[in-house]
Each structure stands twice: as C-alpha cells, then as structure tokens.
VEXTI-704448 format. One record per atom (N, C-alpha, C, O): x, y, z. Coordinates in steps of 0.2 Angstrom, whole numbers, plus 5000, padded with zeros to 4 digits. Atoms other than C-alpha are relative to their C-alpha. Layout:
<nodes>
XYZ;...
</nodes>
This chain:
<nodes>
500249935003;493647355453;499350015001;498849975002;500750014997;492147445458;499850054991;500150094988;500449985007;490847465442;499650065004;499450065010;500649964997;489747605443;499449994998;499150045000;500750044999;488247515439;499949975005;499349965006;500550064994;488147415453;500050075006;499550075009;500149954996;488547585464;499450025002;499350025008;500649955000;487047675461;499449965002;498949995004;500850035001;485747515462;500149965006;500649955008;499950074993;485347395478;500049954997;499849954992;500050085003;485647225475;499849975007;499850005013;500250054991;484847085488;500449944998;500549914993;499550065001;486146965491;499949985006;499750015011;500250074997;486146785498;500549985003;500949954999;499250054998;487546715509;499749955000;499149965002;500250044997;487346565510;500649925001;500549874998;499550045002;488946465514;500049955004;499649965009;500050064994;489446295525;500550045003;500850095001;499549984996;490546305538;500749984999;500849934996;499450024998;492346325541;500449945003;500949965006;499850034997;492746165548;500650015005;501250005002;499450004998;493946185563;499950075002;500150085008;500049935000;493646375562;499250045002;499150055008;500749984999;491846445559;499449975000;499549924997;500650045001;490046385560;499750034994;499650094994;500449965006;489146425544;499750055001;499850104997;500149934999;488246565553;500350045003;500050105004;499349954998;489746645558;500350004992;500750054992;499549995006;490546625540;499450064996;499650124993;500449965002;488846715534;499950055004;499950105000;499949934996;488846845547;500550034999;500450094999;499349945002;490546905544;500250004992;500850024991;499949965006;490446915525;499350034999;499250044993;500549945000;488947025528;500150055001;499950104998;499749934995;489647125540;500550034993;500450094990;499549995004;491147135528;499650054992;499950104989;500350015007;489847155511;499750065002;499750104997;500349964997;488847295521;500350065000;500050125000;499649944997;490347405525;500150024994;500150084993;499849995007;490747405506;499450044996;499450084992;500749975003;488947435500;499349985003;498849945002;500450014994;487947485515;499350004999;498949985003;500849995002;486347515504;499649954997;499049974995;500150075002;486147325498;499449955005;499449965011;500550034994;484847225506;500249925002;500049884998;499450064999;485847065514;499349945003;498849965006;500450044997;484846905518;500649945000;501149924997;499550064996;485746755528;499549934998;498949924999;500250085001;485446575523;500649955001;500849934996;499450045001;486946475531;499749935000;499249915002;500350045004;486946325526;500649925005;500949925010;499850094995;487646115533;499949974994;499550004990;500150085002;487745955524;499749965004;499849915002;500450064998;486745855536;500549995007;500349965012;499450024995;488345845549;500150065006;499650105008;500149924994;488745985563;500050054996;500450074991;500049935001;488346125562;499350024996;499150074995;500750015003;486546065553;499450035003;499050075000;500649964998;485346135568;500250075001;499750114999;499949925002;486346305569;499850034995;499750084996;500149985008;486046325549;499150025001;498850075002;500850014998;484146275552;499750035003;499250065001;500149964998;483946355568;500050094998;499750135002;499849945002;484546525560;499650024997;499550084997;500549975005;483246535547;499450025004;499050065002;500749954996;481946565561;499549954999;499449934993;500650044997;480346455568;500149945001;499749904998;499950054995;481246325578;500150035006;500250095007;499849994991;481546305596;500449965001;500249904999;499550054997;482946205603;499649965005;499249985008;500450024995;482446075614;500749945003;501049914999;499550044998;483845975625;499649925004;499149915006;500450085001;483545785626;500649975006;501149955003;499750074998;484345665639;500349944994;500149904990;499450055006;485645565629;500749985000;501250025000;499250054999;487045415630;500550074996;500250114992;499650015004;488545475623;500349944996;500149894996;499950075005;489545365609;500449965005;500549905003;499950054998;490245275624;499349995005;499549935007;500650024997;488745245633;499950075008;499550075013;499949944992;489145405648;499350054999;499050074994;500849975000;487445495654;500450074997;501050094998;499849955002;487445655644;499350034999;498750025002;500749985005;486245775634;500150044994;500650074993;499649965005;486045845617;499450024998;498949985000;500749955003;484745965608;500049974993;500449954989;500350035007;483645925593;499450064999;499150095003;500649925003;482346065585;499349985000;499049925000;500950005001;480546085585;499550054998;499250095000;500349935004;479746185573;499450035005;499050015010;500649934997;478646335578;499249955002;499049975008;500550015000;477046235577;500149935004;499649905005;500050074998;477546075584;499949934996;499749884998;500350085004;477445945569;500849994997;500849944992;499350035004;479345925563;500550015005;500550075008;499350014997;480845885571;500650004997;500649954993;499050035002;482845885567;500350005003;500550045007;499550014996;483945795574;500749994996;500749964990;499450025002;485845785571;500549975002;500750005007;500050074996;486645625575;500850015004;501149985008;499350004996;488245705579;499950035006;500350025010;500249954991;487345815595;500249955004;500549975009;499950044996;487345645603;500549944998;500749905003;499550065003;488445525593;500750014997;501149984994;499349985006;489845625585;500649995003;500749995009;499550024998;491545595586;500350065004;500950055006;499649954998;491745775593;499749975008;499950015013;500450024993;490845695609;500649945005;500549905009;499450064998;492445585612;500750045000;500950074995;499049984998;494245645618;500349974995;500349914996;499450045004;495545605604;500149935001;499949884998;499850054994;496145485617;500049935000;500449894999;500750054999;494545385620;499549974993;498949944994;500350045008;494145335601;500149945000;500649914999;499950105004;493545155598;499450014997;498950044998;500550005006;492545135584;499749945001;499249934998;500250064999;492244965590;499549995008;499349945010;500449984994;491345035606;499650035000;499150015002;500449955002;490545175602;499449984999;499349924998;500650035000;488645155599;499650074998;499850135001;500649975002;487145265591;499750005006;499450065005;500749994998;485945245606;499850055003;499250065005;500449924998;485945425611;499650044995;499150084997;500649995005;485245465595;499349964999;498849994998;500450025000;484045325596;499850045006;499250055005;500349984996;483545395611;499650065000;498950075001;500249935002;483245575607;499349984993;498850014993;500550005006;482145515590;499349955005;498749985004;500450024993;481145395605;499650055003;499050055002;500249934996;480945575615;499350024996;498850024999;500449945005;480245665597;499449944999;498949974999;500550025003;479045505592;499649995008;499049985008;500749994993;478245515614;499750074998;499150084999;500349925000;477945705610;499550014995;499150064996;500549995002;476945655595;500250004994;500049964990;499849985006;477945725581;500149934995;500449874997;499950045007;477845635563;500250024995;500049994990;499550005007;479145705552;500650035003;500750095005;499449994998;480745705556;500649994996;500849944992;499450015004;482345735548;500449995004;500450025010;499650014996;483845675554;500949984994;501049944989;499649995005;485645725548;500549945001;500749915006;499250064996;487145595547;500450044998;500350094995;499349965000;488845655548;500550025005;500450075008;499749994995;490145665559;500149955008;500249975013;500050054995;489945485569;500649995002;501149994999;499250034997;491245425581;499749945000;500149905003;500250104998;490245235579;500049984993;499950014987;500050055006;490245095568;499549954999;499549904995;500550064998;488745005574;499549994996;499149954998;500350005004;487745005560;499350034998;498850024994;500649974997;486445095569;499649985005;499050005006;500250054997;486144955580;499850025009;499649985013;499849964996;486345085594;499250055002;499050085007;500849965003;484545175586;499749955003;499549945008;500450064999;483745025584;499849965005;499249955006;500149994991;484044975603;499250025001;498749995001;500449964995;483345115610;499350014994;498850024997;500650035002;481845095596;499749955003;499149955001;500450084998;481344925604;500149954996;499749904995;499850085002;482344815594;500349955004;500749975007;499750044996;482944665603;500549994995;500450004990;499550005003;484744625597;500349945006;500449955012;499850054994;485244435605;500649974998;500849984992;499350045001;486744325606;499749935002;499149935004;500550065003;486344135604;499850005009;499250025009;500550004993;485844125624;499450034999;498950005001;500849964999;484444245622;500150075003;499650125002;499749944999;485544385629;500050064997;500250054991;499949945005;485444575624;500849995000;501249985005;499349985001;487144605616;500250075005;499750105008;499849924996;488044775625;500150014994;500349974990;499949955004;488144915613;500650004996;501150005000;499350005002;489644935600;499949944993;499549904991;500050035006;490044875584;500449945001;500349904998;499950065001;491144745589;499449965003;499349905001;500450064995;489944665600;499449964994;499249914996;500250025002;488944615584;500149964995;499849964989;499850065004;489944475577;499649955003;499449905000;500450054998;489044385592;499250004999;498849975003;500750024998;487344425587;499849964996;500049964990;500350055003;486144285585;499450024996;499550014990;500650005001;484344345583;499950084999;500250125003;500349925001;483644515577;499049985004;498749925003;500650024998;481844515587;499750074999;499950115002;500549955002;480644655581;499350025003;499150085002;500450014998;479144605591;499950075004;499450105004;500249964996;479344745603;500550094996;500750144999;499749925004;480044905589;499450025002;498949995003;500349965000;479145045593;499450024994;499650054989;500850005007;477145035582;500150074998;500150074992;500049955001;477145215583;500350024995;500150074992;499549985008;478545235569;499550004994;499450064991;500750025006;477045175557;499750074997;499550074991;500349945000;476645365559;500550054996;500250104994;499749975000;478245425555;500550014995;500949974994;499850005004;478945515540;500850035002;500950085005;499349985000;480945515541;500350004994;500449954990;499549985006;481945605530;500749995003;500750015009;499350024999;483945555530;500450054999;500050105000;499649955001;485145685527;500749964998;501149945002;499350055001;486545575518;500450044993;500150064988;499749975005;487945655508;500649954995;501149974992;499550065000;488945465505;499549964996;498949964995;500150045007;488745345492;500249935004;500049885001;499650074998;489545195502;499449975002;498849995004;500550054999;488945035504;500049995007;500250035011;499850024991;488944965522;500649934999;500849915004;499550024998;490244845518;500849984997;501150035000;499450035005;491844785509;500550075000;500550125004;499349944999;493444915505;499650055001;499650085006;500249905001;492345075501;499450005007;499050055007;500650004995;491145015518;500050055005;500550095007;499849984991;490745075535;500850015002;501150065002;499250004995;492445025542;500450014996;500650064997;499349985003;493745035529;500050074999;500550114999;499949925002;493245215524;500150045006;500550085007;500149944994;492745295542;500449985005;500650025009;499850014995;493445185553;500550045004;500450075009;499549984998;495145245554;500050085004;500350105009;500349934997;494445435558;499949985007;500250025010;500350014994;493745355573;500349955005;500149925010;499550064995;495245255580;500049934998;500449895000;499850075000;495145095573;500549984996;500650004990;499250025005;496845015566;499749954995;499249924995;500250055006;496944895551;499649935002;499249914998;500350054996;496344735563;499450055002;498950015002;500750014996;494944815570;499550044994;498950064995;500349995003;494444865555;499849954996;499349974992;500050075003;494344695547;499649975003;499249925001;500450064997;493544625562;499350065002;498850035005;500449975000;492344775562;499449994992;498850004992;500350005006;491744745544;499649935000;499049924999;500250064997;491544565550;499450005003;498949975000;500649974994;490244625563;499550024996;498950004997;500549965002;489344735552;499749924996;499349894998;500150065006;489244585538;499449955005;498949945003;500250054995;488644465554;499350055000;498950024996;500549954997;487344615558;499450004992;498849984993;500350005005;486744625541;499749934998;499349914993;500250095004;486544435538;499250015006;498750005004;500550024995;485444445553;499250055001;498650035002;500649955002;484444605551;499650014994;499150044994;500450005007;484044585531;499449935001;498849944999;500450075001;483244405535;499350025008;498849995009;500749974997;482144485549;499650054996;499050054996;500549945002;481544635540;499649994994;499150014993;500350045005;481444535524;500450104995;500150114990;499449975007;482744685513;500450005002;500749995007;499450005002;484044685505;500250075001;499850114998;499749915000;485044865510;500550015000;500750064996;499450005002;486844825511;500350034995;500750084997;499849965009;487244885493;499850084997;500050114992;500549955002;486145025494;500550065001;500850075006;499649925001;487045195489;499750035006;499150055007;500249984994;487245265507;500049975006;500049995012;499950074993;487245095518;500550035006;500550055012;499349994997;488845135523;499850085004;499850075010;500349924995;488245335531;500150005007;499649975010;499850004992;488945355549;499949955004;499649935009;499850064996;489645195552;499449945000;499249885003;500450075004;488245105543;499350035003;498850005001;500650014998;486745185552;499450024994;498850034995;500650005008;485845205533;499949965000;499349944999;500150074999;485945045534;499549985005;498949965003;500350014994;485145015550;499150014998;498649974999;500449975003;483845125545;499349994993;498749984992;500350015004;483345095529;499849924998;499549904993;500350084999;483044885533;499350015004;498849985004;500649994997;481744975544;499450034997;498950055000;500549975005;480645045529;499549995002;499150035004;500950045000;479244945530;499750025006;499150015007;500449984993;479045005549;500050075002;500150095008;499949915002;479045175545;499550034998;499049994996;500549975005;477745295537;500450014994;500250004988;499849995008;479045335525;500750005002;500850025007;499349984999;481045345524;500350014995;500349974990;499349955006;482145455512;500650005002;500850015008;499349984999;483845475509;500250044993;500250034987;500049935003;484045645504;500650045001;500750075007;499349955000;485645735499;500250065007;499950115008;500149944992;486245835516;500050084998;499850125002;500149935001;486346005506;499450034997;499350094997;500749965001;484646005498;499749995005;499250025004;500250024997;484045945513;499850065005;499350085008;499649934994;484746115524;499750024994;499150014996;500349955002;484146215509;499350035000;499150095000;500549995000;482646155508;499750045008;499350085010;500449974993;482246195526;500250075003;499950115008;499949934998;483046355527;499750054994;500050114994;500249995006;482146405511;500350044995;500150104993;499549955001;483646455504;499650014987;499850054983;500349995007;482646435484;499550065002;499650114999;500349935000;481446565489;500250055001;499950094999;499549935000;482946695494;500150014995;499950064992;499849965007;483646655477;499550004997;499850004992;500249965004;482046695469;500050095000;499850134996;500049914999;482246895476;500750024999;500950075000;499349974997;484146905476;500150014991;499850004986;499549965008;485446985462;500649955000;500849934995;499550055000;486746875469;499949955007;499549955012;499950074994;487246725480;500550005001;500850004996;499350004998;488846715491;500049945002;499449925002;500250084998;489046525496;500949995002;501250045001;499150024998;490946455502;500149945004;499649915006;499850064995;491746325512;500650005004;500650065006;499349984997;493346305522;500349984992;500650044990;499650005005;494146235505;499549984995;499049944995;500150005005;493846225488;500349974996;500849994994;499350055002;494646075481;499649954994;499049964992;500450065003;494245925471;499349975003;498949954999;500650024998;492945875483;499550044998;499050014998;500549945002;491946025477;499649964996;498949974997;500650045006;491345905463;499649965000;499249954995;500350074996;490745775472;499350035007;499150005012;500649984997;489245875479;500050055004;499550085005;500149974994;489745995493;499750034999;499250024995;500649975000;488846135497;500150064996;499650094995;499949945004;489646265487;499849954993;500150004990;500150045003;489146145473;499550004999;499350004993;500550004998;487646125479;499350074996;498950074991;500249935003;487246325479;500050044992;499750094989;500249955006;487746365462;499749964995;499749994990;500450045004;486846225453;499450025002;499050004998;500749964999;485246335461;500150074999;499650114998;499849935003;485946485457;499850014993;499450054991;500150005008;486246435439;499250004997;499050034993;500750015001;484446385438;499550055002;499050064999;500349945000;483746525446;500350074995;500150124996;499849945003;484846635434;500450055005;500550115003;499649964994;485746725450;500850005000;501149965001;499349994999;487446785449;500249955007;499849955012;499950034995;488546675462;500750005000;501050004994;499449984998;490146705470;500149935005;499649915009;499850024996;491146585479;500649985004;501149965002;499549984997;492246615494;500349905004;499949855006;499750054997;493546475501;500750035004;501150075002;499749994997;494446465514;500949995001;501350025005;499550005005;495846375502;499649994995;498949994995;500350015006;495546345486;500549984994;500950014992;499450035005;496346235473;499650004992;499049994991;500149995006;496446235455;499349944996;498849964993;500650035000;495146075454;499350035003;498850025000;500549984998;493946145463;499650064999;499050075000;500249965002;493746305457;499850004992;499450044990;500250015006;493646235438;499349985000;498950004997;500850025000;492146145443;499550055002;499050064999;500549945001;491246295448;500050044995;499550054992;500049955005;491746395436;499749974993;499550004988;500650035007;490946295423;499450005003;498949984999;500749985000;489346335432;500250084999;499950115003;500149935000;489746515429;500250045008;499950105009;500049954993;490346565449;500750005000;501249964999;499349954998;491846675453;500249975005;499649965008;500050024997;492646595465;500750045001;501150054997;499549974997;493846685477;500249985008;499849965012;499550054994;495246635492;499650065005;499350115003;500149934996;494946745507;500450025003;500450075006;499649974998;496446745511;500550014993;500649964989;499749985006;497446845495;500649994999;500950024995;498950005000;499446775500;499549925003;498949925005;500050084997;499446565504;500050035008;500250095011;499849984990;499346555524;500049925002;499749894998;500050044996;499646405535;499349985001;498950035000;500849994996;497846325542;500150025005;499850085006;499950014992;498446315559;499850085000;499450105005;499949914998;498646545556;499350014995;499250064993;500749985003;496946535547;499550005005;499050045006;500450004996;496246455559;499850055005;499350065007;499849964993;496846565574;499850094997;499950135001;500249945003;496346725563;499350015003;499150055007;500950004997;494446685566;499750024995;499950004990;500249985004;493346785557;500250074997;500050084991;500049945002;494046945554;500250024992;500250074990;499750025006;494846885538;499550014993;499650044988;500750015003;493146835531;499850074998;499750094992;500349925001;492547015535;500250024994;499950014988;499749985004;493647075525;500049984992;500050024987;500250035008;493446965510;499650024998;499550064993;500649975006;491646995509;500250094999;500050114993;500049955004;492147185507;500350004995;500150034990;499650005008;493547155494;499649974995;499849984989;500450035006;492047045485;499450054997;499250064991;500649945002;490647195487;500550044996;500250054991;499749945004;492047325481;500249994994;500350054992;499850015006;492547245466;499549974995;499749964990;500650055002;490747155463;499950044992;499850104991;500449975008;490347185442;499349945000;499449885000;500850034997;488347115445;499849984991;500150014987;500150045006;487747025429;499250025002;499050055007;500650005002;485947025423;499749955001;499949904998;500350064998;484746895431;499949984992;499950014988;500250065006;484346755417;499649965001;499449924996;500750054996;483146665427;499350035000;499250094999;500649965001;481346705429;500050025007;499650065008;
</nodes>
C-alpha cells in the first residue's frame, strides 16, 4: 500500500545487505534493490553499504564503500599450486584487508579435489608477509569460507615459524601432517609483527577441538569423512600441545579457536608477537569499515537482507547485525530474504523489522538461483511502493 505521506517527502535509504550465497554478491543484492527502490520512488536519496561477514565477498563490500585499491599478491593455493589473490590497501597506505578465502577458500578447490587433511593456509600467510614488507600496521583479516584444517599452521610457516618433526625436518603443509610435529621454533617469526595491529573477523564460537571443533564441525564441508576427521582433530590436538607450550598460552578453548579450520587458534597463541590481536565479529567488522553507522545517522530507513532468513538469523548474521544498529539509531528497517522462515523473521521482528521474501509464491533455489537479479529489483520496488515510513526515534 502506498501512503501518501511518504509520497510527497524524500527519504534517504540504506541498503545494506550480505550476499546471496550461490547467487549475488552483496553489491549486487544492493544494487538491484536500488535499482528496484528508485523506479518506485525516483526522488529518494539511496546510499549503498553492502555488507560480508568476514568470508567472501568481504573485499567487494569494503572495496565498495570507496578509498581502497585492490592489490594482487602472489599466492599458494589450499593445495600448495602457484596462484594469486588480491588484498586491499586503503587510499593512504596504512590499513590492509585481507580475506583468507581469496587464497585459502574452499571455492579455490574443485569439489573433486577436497582434502581437508592437505589443504594449508600458507597463501594467506604469504599475502599478510607481502602487507607487513610494504610497511603496513593494521591489518584486518576475515576468516570464512576455508578449504583447510591446519590450524593456521600454513600462516605461521610462511611467518617464519619453524614447524619440525622429531628429526629436525620441516613438516609439508596440511593438517594431517601435524600429528608428526615435534618442536614449534619461534626464533626466526617475523619481528616486524611487533608493529602490527590485527583485527580478526570471526563470526564462530568454536573451540579448536573435540565435537563442536575445527574438524567435526567444518571438516565434512571440506571433504573429510568420519576417519579423517578423528585423525584430523588428533593433529590439531598434537599441534596445540606443541604451540601452547612454545608461546606459553592457553587458546584452545577460546570462543573462536576453531574459525577456519583452527587458524584463530593459530593466531591468537601468537598475541604476545603482535602489536595487538582482536577477534571481532565479521559483521561489525564490515560495518565498521564501510561506515555503515554514519549512513544510518542520515537515513529514514535501512534495507538489509540475506539469501535466507531462517533460524540462523539469531545467531548473529548480518541481517541481525543491521537491525540491532538500526534499532539504536531509531531507523526504520526492512528486511529482504531470499527465503525466509517462520524462526527467522520472529527474531527480527522483535527488533521492530519488516521482514519480506523476494520472491512472493515459494520457488525452487536451483530457479532462484538461475533468475539472478531481476527478482530482487523487483522486490525493492514492491518494498518502496508499499513503504508506510515511521518516525525516527533516535537522535
């Protein structure tokens, strides 16, 4: 239903949704419910803040908001094959972000060709290597979306960790190969960390090991069967006895250990050789750096969405995310899904957001997917033409 109070007045509205998984990139799900929002009410003033959790699709959101530069970095893949993969560089040269799936994800591997027990981080480590030659000291880096289980040991490497077997030998790369490691050796990590503030992008609560760990939760994603996941958890366990008692912490247990096959884990035993390490939610993380709380201080509303809208909704996504800043800025919030189930839209709707399907009859994914955006468009117009606009409540 279109009101005619909203007719007459502009509103400044905020897309600001994740991606489509399978289908759109967040800057495409915001672009075509602009496009869509526009046709409906052309005299509105639209601002785009697409948005990630920390996993692909992280440097597109970020790149989008404007004073980055892509930079392409020499980098393993998750089986160790020469590749390359890009990492950002703010405008002024002092912050980098990297996202660990550009060179470690499991999109970087053939169905096929999944082992979770080969696979390896060190192309990430390599690229973070790259950003601390060039100087940069503050660096964020998203997890999400790993094809490895190595605990991060794959980073650590290619930092100048020494990683041996009781010979004295470097282990090869790969989570299983660290049931043989003997010795973690420190002496040659890279000093220059010292300098360097990394922010995490972690959207996982898991430990790094037992049922809800690394391996029993992500493995199976990543090709490993019930044995290779038993003797994967083994390895990590092996890994951890041997990394806590060089770094001198306990991280194991720590909410997040577990984050892309264990590399929070990895990471956060390396605190003390650090300037600083955080593990910071993947959607404030994206927010903050696309300045998505300064749009909603000018907006009337906020569009925000997902591919679906389900139970997970509650548990942090990013449609969850946005209307917990919406609420607090007082901002009308509308949220579109690409399904959307009865759990998922009560949990918003107890913050006060509209939550609408885009497609208005049930569909297939497989025929959602293959639609593309055009669907979208559409939605955001059937959302601008029926918009009844509320009264800010925030300051």
């Amino acid at each position: 239903m279109t009101v005619p109070e909203a007719e007459g007045r502009q509103l400044t509205v905020v897309f600001a949704p994740d991606s489509f998984k399978g289908s759109l990139s967040s800057v495409e799900v915001a672009r075509a419910l602009a496009e869509g929002w526009a046709s409906a009410r052309p005299g509105d003033r639209l601002l785009l803040a697409p948005l990630a959790d920390g996993g692909e699709g992280t440097l597109a959101a970020i790149e989008a908001a404007g004073g980055w530069e892509s930079v392409e970095n020499a980098a393993s893949d998750p089986l160790g094959r020469s590749s390359s993969a890009n990492w950002l560089r703010s405008s002024g040269g002092t912050r980098a972000v990297v996202e660990l799936a550009a060179a470690s994800g499991l999109s970087r591997v053939d169905p096929r060709e999944r082992d979770a027990g080969a696979a390896s981080t060190r192309g990430t480590g390599q690229i973070l290597r790259s950003i601390v030659d060039s100087g940069i000291q503050h660096v964020t880096l998203g997890l999400g979306g790993s094809a490895t289980t190595d605990g991060g040991a794959g980073i650590l490497s290619a930092l100048g960790v020494g990683l041996l077997d009781a010979a004295g030998s470097d282990l090869p790369d790969g989570g299983d190969a660290l049931i043989r490691l003997s010795t973690v050796d420190l002496s040659a990590l890279d000093g220059r960390l010292a300098r360097v503030d990394l922010r995490i992008a972690c959207d996982v609560t898991n430990p790094l090991l037992g049922p809800t760990g690394a391996a029993a939760i992500y493995g199976p994603q990543k090709g490993a069967d019930r044995d290779d996941v038993e003797s994967l958890d083994a390895a990590l366990a092996n890994f951890a006895d041997a990394l806590e008692a060089a770094t001198g912490r306990r991280e194991r247990d720590t909410p997040g250990a577990g984050a892309a096959g264990g590399v929070g884990f990895g990471l956060l035993c390396l605190t003390d050789r650090f300037h600083s390490v955080a593990l910071v939610p993947g959607v404030d993380l994206v927010a903050h750096e696309t300045g998505l709380d300064a749009k909603l201080a000018e907006a009337d509303v906020v569009v925000t969405g997902e591919g679906r809208i389900d139970a997970q909704t509650a548990f942090g996504k990013t449609a969850l995310g946005v209307a917990i800043r919406a609420q607090a800025a007082g901002v009308q919030c509308i949220a579109v899904g690409g399904g959307v189930e009865p759990e998922g839209a009560a949990a918003l709707a107890a913050l006060g957001v509209d939550v609408v399907a885009v497609h208005e009859r049930p569909i297939a994914l497989e025929a959602a997917i293959a639609a593309g955006a055009a669907p979208v468009v559409a939605c955001g117009a059937r959302v601008a033409s029926s918009l009844e606009p509320r009264a800010r409540t925030g300051p």
